[in-house]
C-alpha positions as CSV (number, residue, x, y, z in Angstrom):
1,X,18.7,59.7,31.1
2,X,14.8,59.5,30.9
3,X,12.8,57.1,28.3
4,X,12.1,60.3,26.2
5,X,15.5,61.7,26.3
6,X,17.1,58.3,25.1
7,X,14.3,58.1,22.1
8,X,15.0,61.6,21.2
9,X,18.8,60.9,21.3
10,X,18.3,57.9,19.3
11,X,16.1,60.1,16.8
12,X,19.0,62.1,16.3
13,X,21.0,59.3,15.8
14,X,19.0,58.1,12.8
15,X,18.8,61.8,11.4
16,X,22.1,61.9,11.1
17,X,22.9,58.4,9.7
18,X,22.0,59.6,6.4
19,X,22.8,56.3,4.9
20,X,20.6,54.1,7.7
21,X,23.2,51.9,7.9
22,X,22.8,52.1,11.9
23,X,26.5,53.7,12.2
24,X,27.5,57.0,12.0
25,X,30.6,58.0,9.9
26,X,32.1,60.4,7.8
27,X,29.9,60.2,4.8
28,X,26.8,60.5,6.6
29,X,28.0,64.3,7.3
30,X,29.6,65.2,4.0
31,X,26.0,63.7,2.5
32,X,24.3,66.7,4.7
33,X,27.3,69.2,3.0
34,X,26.4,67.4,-0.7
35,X,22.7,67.6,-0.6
36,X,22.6,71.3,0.6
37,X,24.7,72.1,-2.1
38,X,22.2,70.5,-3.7
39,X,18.9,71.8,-2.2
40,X,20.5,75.5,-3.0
41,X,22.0,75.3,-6.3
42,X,25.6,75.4,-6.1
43,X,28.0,74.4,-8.9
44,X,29.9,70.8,-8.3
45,X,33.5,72.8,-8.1
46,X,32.1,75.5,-5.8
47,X,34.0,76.8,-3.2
48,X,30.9,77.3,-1.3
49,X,29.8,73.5,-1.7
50,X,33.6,72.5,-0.5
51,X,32.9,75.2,2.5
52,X,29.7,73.1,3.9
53,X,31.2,69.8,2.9
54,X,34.4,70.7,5.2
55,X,31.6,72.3,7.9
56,X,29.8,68.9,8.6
57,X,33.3,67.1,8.0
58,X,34.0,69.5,11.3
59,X,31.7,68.1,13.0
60,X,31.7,64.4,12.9
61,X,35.0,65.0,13.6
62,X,34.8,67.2,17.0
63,X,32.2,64.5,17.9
64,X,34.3,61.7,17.6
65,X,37.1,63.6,19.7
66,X,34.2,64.1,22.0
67,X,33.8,61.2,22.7
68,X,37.1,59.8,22.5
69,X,37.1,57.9,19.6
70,X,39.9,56.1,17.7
71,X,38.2,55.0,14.8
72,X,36.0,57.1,12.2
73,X,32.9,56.1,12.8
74,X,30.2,55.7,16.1
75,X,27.7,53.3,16.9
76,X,23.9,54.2,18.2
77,X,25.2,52.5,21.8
78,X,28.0,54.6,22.1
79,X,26.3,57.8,21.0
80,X,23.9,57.1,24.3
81,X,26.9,56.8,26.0
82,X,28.1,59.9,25.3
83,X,24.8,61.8,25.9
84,X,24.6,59.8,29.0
85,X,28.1,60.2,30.5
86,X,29.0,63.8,29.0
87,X,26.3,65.9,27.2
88,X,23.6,65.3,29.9
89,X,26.5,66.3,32.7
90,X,28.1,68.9,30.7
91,X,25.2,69.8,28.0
92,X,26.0,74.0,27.8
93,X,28.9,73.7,25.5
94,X,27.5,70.5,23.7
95,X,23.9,72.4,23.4
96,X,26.2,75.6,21.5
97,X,28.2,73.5,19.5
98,X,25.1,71.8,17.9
99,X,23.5,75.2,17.4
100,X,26.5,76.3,16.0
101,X,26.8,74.0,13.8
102,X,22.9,74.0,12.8
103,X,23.5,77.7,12.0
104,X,27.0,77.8,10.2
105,X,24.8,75.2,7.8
106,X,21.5,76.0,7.3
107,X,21.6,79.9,7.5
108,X,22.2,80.2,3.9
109,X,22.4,84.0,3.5
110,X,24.1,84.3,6.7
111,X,22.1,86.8,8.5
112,X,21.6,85.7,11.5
113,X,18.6,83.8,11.2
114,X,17.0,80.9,10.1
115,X,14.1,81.7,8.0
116,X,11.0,79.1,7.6
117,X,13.0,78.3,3.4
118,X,16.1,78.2,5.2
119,X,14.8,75.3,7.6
120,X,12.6,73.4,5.2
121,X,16.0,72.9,3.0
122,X,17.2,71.3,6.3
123,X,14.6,68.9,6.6
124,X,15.4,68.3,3.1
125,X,18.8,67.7,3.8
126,X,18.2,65.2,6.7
127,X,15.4,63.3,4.6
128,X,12.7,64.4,7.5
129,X,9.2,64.4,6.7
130,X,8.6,67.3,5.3
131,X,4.7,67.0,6.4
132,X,5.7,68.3,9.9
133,X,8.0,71.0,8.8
134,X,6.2,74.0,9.4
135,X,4.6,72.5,12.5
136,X,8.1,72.3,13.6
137,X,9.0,75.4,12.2
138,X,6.5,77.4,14.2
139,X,7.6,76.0,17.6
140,X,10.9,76.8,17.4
141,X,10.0,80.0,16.6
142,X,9.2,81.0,19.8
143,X,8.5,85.0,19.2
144,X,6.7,84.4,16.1
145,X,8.7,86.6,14.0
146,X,9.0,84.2,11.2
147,X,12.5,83.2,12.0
148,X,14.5,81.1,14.5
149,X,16.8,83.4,15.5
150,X,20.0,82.1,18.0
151,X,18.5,82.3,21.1
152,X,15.8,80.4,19.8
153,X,17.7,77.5,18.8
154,X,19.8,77.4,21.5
155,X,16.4,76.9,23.8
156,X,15.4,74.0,21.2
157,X,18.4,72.1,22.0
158,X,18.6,72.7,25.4
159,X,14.6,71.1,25.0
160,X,15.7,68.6,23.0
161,X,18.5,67.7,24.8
162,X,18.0,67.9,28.4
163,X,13.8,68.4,28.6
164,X,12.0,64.9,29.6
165,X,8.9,66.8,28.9
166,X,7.3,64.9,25.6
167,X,5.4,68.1,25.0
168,X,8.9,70.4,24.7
169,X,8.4,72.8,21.9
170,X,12.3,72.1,21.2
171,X,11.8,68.6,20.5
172,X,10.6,69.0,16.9
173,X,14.0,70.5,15.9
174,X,14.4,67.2,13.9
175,X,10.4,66.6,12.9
176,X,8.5,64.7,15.2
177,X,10.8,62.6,17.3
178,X,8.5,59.9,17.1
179,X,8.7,59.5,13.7
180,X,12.0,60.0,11.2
């Protein structure tokens, strides 16, 4: 793993850790599904809001079984480790399953696509600056068509992921990785 991969995977570390409490865990996620539900309007009994609680609950989960895990909750070491020892060696299913995931979430009206609302609710819902949105908007959309359709994401998170390059338009999937 280079320098810049290891700060980009720690910067996704510390986008996820909603809380900042340096550990990732179950509430971390279901904060994601809560603030949405939030961001979007949905009523506190929704089925909708239980839908993208469940979605990131999903997740944290297949990550932990990812990684092997035996308790509910993962350190910033042992999230390098993983990207290290199995995403970097194995990163094609890792890279779908993120974009996946990114999508089932954030593509509110479920068309397809992510439009430039649509992703500024995610930085909202991660806590990223929100000065560097549309920057990071516009380089993931690659074809300029005002949305980051599937392909395009998947590209951003094989950038992020797997690209040493500091300069990869993928890296600002999450802001500017230099900066939370």
């Amino acid at each position: 793993m280079t320098d810049v991969q290891k700060q980009k995977i720690t910067h996704f570390f510390n986008v996820l850790d909603n809380n900042g409490n340096g550990i990732l865990e179950k509430d971390d996620f279901e904060m994601v599904g809560e603030t949405m539900s939030d961001i979007i309007g949905l009523d506190d009994n929704s089925v909708v809001r239980l839908d993208l609680k469940l979605r990131a609950h999903r997740l944290f989960v297949q990550i932990l079984k990812d990684i092997q895990k035996t308790e509910a909750e993962l350190t910033l070491d042992e999230w390098i480790q993983f990207f290290d020892e199995v995403v970097l060696t194995k990163p094609n299913d890792y890279i779908n399953q993120s974009a996946t995931y990114i999508f089932s979430l954030f593509d509110q009206d479920m068309d397809g696509h992510i439009d430039e609302r649509e992703y500024l609710d995610m930085f909202k819902a991660y806590g990223l600056y929100m000065s560097v949105a549309k920057k990071a908007f516009d380089m993931l959309d690659i074809n300029g068509d005002g949305r980051i359709s599937g392909g395009e994401l998947v590209k951003a998170f094989e950038d992020f992921f797997l690209s040493p390059e500091e300069e990869a338009p993928g890296n600002w999937i999450f802001g500017d990785w230099r900066n939370r």
